[in-house]
N, C-alpha and C positions, 0 to 999 in steps of 0.2 A: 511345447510349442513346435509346432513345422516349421520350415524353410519359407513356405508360401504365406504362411502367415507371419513371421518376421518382415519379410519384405515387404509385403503389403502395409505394415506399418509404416516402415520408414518411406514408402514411396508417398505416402499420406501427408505425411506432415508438410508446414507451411512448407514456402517458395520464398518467401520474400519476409522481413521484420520490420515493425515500425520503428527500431532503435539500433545502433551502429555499437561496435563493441565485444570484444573480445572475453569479458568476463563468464558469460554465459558458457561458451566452449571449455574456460578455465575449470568453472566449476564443475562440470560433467570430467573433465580430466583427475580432479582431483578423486570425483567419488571413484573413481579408473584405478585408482591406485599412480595416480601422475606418471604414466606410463614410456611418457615423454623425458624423463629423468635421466631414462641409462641408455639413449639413442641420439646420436649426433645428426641434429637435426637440418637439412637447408634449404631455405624457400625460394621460392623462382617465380618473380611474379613480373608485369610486363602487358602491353595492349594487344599484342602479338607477339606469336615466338617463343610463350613460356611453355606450352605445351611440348614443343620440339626440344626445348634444349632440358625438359627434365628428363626427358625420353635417352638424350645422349648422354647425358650426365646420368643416367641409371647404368648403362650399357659399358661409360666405362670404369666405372667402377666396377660393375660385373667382371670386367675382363684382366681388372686387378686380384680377380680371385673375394673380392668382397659381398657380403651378404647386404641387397640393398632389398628398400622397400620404396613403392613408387605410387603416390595420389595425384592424379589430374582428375581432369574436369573438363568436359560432360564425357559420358560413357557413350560409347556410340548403341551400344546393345543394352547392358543393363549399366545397375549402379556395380555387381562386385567388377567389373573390369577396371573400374578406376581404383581398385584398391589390389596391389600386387606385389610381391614379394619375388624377387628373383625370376621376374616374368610370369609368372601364376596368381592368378585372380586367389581372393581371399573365398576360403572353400565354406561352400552354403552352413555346414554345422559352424564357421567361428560367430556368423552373422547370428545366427539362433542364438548363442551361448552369448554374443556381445547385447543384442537386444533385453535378451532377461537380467540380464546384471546391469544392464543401463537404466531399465524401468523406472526404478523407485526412483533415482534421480531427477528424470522427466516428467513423472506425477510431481514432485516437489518444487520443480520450475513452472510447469504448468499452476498450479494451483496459487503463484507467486505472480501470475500473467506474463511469465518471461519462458516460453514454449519456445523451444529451437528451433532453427529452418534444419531441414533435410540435409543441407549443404554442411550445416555448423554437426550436426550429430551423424553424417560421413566423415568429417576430420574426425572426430572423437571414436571413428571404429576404426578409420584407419592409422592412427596413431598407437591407438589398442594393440591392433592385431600386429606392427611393426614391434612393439617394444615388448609381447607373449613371442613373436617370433626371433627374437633377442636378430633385428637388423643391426648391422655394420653402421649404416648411414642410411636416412630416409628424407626421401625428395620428394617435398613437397609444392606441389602447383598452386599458386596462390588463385582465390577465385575472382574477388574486385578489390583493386584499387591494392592496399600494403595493411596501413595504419589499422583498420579495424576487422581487417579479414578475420575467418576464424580461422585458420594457419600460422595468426600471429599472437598466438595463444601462447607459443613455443618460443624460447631462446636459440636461436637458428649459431652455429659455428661456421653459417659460410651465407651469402644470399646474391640475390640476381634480379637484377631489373631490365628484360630484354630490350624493352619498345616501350613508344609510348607515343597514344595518339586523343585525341578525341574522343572520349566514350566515358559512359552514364556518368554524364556529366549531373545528374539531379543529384548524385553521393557525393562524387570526388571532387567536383571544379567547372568552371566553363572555360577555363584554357588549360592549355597544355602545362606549364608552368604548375599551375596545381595541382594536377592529377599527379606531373612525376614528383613533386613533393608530398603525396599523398603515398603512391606506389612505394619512394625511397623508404619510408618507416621500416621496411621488411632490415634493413640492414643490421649485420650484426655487431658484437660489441666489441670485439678482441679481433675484428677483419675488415676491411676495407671491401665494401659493395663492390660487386663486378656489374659492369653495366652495357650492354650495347646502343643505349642511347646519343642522340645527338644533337646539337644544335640549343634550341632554347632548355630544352627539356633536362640535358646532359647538365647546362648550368643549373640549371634548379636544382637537380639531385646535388650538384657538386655541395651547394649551400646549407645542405642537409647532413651530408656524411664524405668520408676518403672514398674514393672510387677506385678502380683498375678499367680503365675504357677496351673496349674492344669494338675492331671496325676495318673494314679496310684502306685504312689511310688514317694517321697522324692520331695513333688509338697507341694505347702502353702496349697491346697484342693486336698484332695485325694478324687477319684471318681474308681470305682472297680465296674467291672460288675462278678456277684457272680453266674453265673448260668441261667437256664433259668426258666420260670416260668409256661411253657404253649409250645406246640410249634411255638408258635407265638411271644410272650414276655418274655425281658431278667431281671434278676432282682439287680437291683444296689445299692449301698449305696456311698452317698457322703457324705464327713466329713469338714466342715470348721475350722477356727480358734476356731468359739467360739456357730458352729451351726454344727447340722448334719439330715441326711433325710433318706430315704430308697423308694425308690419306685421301681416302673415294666415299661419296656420301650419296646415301639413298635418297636423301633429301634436298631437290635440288633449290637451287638459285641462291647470289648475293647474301640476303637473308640467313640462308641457311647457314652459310659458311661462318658468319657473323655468329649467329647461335651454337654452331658446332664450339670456335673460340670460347663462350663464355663460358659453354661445359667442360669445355678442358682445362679453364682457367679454375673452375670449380674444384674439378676434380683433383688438382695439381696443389686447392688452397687446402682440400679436407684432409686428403689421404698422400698428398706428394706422389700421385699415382704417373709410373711411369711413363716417359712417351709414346713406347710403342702399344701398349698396353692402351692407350689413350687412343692413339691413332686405331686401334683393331675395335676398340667397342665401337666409335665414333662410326663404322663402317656398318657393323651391324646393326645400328637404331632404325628402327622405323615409327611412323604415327601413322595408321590409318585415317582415310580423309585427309591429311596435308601432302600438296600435289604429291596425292596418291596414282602414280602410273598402275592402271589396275588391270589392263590390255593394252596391245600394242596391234588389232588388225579390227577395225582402226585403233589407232593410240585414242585412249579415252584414262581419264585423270578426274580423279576426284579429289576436289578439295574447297574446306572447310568454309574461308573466307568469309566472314561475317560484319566486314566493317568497311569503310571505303579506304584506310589501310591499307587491312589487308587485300585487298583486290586490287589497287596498285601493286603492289608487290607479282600478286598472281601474275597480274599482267606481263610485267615486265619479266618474268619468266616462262611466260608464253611465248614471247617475243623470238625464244631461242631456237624453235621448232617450226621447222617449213611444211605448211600443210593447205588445203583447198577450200577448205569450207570451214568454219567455227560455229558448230550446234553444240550452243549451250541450256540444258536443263537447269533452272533456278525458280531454289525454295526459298523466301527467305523469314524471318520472324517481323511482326509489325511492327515494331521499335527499334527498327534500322532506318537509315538511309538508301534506302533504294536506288534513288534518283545516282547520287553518288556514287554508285557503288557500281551500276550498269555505266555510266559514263566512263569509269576509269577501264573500264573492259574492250581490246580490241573493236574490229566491225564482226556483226556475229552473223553468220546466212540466215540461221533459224533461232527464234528464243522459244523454248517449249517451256511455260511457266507455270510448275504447279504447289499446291498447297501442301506440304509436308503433315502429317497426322498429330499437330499439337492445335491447343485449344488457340494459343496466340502467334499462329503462323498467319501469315499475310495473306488477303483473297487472292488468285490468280489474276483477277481484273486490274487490281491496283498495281504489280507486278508487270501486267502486260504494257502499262502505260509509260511504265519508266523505262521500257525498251524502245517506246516507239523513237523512231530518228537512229536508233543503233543497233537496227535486227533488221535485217530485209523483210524478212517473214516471223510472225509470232505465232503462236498456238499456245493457246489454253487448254490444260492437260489437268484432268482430274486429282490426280496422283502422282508422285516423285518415280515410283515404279511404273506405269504404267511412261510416262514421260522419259524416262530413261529409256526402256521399251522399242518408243519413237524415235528416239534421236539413234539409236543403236540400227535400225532397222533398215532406215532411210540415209544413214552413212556411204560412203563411197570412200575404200579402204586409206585414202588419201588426205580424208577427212579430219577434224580434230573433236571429236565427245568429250564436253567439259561438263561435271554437273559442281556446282558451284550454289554458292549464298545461306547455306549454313549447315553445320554439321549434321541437324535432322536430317536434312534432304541428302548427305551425303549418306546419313547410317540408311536412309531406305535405299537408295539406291544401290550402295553394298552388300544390300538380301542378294542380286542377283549371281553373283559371284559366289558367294561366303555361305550362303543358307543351303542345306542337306537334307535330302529326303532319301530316309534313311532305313533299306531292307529290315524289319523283324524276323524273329524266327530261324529258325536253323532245322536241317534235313532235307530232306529228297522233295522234288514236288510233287503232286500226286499222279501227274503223269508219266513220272518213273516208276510208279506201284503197281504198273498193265490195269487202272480203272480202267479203262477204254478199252480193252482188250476184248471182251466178249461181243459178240454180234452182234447181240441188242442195242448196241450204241454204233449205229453206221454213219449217222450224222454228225458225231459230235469230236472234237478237237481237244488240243491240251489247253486252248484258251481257255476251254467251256471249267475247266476244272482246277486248274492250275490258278490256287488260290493265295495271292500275295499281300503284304501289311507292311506299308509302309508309313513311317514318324517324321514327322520334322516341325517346325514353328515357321508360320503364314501370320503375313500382316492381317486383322479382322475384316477388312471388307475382300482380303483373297481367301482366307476361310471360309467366307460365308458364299461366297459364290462357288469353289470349290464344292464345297458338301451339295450345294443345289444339282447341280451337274454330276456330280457321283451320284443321288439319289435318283436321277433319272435316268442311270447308265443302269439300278438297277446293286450299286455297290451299297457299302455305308461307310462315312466319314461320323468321325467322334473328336469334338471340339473342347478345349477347356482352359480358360485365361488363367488357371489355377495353376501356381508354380510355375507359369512360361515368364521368360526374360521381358522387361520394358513391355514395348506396346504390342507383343505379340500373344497367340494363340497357340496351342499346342494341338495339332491336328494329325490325327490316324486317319488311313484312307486302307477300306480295306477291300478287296474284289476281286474278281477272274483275273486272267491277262486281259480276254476280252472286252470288259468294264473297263481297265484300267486304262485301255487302251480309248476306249471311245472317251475316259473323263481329257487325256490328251488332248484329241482330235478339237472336245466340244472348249475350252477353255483357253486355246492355241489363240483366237481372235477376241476373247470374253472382255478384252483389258484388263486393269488393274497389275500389270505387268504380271501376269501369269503364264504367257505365252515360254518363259526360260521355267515354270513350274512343268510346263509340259513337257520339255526337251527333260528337265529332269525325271520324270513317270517314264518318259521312253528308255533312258537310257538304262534305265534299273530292270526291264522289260528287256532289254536287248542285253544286258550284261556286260562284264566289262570290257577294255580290251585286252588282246591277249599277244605280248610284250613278246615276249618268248615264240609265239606260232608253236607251240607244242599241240594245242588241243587237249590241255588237261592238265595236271598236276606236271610240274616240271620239277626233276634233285638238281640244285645244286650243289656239285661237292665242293667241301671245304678243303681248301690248300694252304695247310701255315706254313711259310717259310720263314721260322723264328724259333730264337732259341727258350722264348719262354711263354706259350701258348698254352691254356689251362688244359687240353687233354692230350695234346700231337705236339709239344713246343719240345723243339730239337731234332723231329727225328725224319725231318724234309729240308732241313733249313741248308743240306748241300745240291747241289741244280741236278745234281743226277739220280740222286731219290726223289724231286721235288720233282723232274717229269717223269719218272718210275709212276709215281704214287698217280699223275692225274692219268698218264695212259691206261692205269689200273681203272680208274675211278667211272673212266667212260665206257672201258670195256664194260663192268659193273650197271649201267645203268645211267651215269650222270649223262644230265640235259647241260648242265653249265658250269665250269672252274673256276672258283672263286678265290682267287690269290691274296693273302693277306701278308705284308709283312711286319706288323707291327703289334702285339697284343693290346688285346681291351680288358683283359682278367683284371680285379681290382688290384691295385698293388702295382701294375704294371711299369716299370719304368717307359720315359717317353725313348721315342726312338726321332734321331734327327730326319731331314729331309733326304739327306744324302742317302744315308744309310737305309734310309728305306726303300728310295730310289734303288739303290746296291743289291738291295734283299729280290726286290719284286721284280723288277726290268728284264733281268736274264731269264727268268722261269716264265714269264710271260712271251717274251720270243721265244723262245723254244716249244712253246706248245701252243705258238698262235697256229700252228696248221693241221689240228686237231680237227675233228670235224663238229666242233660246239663252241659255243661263245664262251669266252674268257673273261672274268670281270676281276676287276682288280677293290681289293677291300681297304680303304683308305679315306682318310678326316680331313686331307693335306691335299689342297689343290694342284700341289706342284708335282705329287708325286701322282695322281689323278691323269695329269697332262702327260707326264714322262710313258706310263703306263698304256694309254690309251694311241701315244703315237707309237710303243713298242708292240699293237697290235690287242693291245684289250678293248672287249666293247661293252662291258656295262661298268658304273664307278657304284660302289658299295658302300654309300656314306654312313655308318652308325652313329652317326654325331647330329647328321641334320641339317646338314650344310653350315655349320658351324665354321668353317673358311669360307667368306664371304664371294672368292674368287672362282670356290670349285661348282656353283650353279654354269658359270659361265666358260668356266674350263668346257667343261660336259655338252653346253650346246654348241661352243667353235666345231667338239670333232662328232657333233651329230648322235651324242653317244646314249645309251641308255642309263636311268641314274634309280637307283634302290636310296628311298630317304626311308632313313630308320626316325623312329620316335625314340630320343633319350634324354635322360637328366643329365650324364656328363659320360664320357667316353674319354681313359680305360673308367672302367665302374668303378665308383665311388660310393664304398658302402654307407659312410655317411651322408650321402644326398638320398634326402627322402619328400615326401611331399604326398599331403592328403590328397585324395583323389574322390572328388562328388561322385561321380559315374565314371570308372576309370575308360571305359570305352568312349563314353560320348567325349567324354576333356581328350584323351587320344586325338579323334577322331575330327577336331574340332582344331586341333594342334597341328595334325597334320594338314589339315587345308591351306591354313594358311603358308605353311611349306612349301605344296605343290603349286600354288599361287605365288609365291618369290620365284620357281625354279620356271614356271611358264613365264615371267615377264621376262627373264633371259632367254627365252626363245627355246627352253626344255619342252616339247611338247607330252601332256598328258598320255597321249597314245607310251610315251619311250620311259614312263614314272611306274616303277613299283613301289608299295609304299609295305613297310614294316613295321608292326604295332612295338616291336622293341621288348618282347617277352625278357623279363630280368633286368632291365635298363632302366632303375629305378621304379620296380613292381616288383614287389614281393609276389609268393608264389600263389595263392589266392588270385591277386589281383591278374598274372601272366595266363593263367589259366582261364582264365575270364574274357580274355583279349580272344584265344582260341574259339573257346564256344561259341563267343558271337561273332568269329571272324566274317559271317555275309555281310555283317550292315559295313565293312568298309569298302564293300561296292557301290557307297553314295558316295564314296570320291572319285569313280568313276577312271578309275585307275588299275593295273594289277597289282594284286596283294601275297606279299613274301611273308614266310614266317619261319624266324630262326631261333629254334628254339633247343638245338642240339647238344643233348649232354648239360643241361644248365645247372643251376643249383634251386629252380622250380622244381627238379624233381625230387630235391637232399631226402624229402621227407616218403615221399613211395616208393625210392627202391628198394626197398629191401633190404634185408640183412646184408645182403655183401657190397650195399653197396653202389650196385650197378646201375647205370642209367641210361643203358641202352634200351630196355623194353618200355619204361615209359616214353621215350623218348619214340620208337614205334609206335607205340598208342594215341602220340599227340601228332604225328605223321598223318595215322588215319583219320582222326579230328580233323583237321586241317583241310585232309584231302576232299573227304564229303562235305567240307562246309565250303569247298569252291576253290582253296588256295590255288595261286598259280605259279608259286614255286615253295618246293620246302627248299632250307638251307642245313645240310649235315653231315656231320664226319663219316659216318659209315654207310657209305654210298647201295650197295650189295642187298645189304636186310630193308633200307628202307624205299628205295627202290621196287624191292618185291611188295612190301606196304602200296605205296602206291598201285602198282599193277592191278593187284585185289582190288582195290576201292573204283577203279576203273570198270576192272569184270565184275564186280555187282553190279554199276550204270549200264553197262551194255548187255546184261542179259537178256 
């Protein structure tokens, strides 16, 4: 069986069942081998807010060092994004291997007239795939109501009931009262419900089970959001019985803070996990779509908001931002409240109202009508993309772009940011070959020849216009819904510059929010930009000042070898020095703050008047900061911004930041993880990277990005990163690659050993595939590497 045809099945099956009930889920668990057995299970179910606090309650437990596994609901892209394991989607081969071994069981339910919904036989892969990947603890998103969900299939060792409002009331209840006694079910047996409910609902649950209330005020954990910290993160304090925290949260407003508390309450019942520990996951969470701050010129935020709840809520954390105008894009589904839902919404200037790409998405008409009395100006917009489009276009940077009323309309509207079109192909272009050279061609350009292929997934009505307009440019587009994610198409665009250029020009005003497809076709056209101002492959050498570095630990780590060695490095050839002082070798012991500070500080003044930039190699925002006012200008993060502080360290002092892609930093030979397309999951990894480091005001221009050669890739897969290092020219970014001396080479050096000639040969890889900086110990040989690869382009 394929990937594509797996999916395709599960995306088939029913939506909805005429009978309520958890047995069904049971038994597909069982024929599983009850997989659920040796995995501590906790549910988190709620009207609102469940979504976000399993997200924090994954993150900190993550940052207890624990192996978590994480199911919510709905996926904004596909289904495997709601099933993930230590922040990695469940990889296409478990789904193949989970479907054929669920088979028989599904023919046998089927044949019984008790066929699953899609939703109940996703709990049963992602349960699967948590308890084959022996998790610590799995957090599960309950999907309606508590009592009969298929989540509740599971004996939970901990549960949560965020909110509770109003909603499908035809299952759960027509008051409030009932739903939160319908939702309380989830609690477990040996712990007392943690709840951030209130008011009638709070009693209801009370009448059900032992609670632990959280809230800001007159709650057993008070959680209070104090402010903001940034304008991006808000800043909190939660106080327990007999513990208290303070940290900065991605996710803003009241709400939030309340939800951060029940995760920590969670994580405090499962694992006793400690505070700080708690307070640093809690930093890190994020949910795409929940006011999702996704630009800041103008600030524009997406988020989910699908009930008249939730949009209270929204509201009241719009409230905190001084802005001019409120153009809000709104998709919503037709079995909401509308009316509701616009009413609880500030005054809006423009409402741009369009139908999101589901069969039970709302007309724009009906949509427009619930705005009128609360939008100055409405417009009816075909499309969520092209609608987003408009509101973005016609903004005035002072402005506020909300697209709001349901996560469809948020995942389309998040193509515009998040979706890549993405270089093929590796070598020279043919107008480096002297085609053009002879005389016979007097007319003709590198346009004419210079034949480019680029990949990415378009919504079907941007595909299809897309290929129309390629076709008359003269190019060819090749389209295929085969194996692409959700509602997308998988589209190759392939043609001159010149084609490629005009399918730009012709699709810049076409609609369908393709007008950001065309900025992307440009800028792959234009190439990336160039960080450095070298004009071509740039060495940075490597500077260890440490006493235990896998090839130089010890023998820089006193300041007066340690500037010996860089004044050597530059004589030699180096564009950039790159100071580390703390090893990533596996094994590596950590090194404190100080002390790193101690190592790097002095070697970094000392050779800030050097005639080349200086960057400082560090995972640690504080030493990032010390570094960077002792005269460094790039931060070298191998981690990924893994300290939450050092995105914003880097943009106060303006500075350039190298995000590497890794599993953990120093390396950890036990962390491993299957890779579908290790490039594309990279590459896909990284966006969303240089998308955190932009919303703190890192601009792309000042981003190199680092595929992380060896950084949980075996040496296959590192080598793999190299060959197609072009296509990470669709992050539109410069691209480093440090692959110096690693243990990718253990197996072609050679008898003695050595891994400095392969380490040359991936220099020159590198080089002609575009890199714009290598990263390497021995400055001298591969320096003259590059040179070469130069004097070949320039002949």
């Amino acid at each position: 069986m394929q990937y594509h045809e797996a999916a395709d099945y599960l995306e088939s099956l029913q939506r909805r069942r005429p009978k309520l009930g958890t047995e069904t889920t049971a038994r597909m668990l069982a024929h599983l081998g009850d997989p659920q057995a040796g995995v501590d299970c906790v549910q988190v179910a709620g009207s609102n807010g469940k979504g976000s606090t399993s997200r924090m309650l994954e993150h900190a437990l993550r940052a207890a060092g624990l192996d978590v596994g994480v199911f919510t609901s709905p996926g904004l892209t596909d289904f495997r994004e709601q099933v993930r394991v230590n922040g990695t989607s469940v990889p296409k081969a478990r789904v193949v291997d989970f479907v054929e071994r669920i088979d028989p069981c599904l023919d046998r339910l089927a044949a019984e007239d008790d066929t699953p919904t899609h939703f109940e036989v996703l709990t049963a892969l992602a349960i699967d795939h948590f308890g084959r990947e022996d998790v610590d603890v799995a957090v599960l998103e309950v999907g309606i109501g508590g009592r009969y969900d298929a989540t509740s299939a599971v004996d939970p060792v901990a549960s949560a009931v965020t909110s509770v409002s109003l909603e499908h009331t035809d299952l759960l209840g027509d008051t409030v009262e009932e739903i939160a006694r319908d939702k309380a079910q989830v609690a477990p047996t040996d712990a007392p419900l943690v709840t951030g409910t209130t008011g009638d609902a709070l009693a209801a649950v009370r009448e059900e089970t032992d609670v632990v209330t959280v809230g800001p005020s007159d709650a057993d954990v008070i959680a209070v959001e104090n402010g903001m910290h940034s304008d991006v993160e808000s800043e909190v304090s939660i106080t327990g019985p007999d513990w208290a925290l303070e940290t900065n949260l991605q996710l803003l407003g009241q709400h939030q803070a309340t939800n951060a508390g029940v995760a920590a309450t969670l994580a405090r019942q499962v694992a006793d996990v400690d505070t700080r520990d708690v307070a640093a996951g809690l930093r890190q969470a994020t949910l795409p779509g929940r006011f999702e701050i996704i630009d800041t010129d103008p600030t524009t935020v997406l988020d989910g908001s699908h009930n008249p709840g939730a949009m209270t809520t929204l509201a009241a954390t719009l409230d905190r931002f001084d802005y001019d105008g409120l153009r809000v894009v709104f998709g919503a589904m037709s079995d909401k409240d509308h009316e509701r839902m616009v009413e609880a919404l500030p005054p809006v200037e423009t409402a741009f109202v369009a139908r999101p790409g589901l069969d039970r998405a709302e007309d724009p008409a009906t949509l427009a009508a619930a705005f009128e009395g609360n939008a100055a100006e409405i417009e009816r917009v075909p499309s969520v993309p092209e609608a987003t489009e408009r509101a973005l276009s016609g903004a005035d940077p002072d402005d506020f772009v909300l697209v709001t009323g349901s996560l469809y309309a948020v995942a389309e509207a998040r193509d515009r940011w998040t979706r890549l079109l993405i270089p093929k192909g590796t070598g020279r272009p043919a107008s480096d070959h002297g085609a053009l050279a002879a005389a016979s061609f007097p007319e003709a350009t590198a346009a004419d020849v210079d034949h480019r292929v680029l990949a990415g997934y378009l919504r079907p009505e941007q595909a299809e216009r897309v290929a129309r307009r390629l076709d008359e440019a003269g190019g060819d587009c090749h389209r295929s819904a085969t194996g692409a994610p959700g509602k997308f198409v998988a589209t190759v665009l392939c043609g001159t510059e010149r084609q490629l250029s005009a399918l730009a020009d012709a699709v810049e005003t076409d609609g369908h929010g393709l007008s950001h497809v065309a900025g992307r076709v440009r800028r792959t056209l234009d190439g990336p930009p160039d960080p450095l101002e070298t004009d071509g492959t740039a060495v940075m050498g490597i500077l260890n000042v440490t006493p235990d570095s896998f090839h130089d630990g010890g023998e820089y780590d006193e300041l007066a070898a340690a500037v010996e060695r860089a004044e050597a490095m530059v004589a030699a050839g180096a564009d950039v020095i790159d100071v580390g002082g703390e090893s990533t070798r596996p094994g590596a012991d950590p090194v404190s703050v100080a002390e790193e500070i101690d190592r790097v500080v002095p070697v970094i003044e000392a050779i800030a008047d050097l005639d080349v930039p200086v960057s400082v190699d560090t995972r640690k925002a504080a030493v990032a900061d010390a570094a960077l006012a002792a005269g460094a200008d790039i931060v070298n993060d191998v981690s990924g911004l893994s300290d939450p502080e050092m995105r914003f360290v880097v943009a106060d002092h303006d500075a350039g930041l190298v995000l590497m892609h890794s599993l953990s930093a120093p390396v950890d030979p036990g962390r491993s993880r299957a890779y579908d397309d290790v490039v594309d999951d990279v590459l896909r990894e990284l966006s969303e990277q240089v998308l955190l480091a932009q919303r703190a005001g890192v601009g792309r221009e000042q981003i190199l990005v680092d595929p992380g050669c060896g950084f949980g890739k075996d040496a296959a897969e590192s080598f793999e990163l190299v060959d197609r290092l072009g296509e990470f020219e669709a992050l539109g970014c410069g691209v480093m690659v440090g692959h110096s001396r690693k243990s990718m080479f253990a197996d072609v050096a050679g008898p003695d050993g050595d891994r400095l000639p392969p380490t040359l040969a991936v220099t020159a890889m590198a080089a002609e595939r575009g890199a714009d900086v290598v990263r390497v110990h021995d400055v001298a040989e591969n320096a003259a590497v590059v040179r070469s690869v130069a004097a070949t382009r320039d002949r």
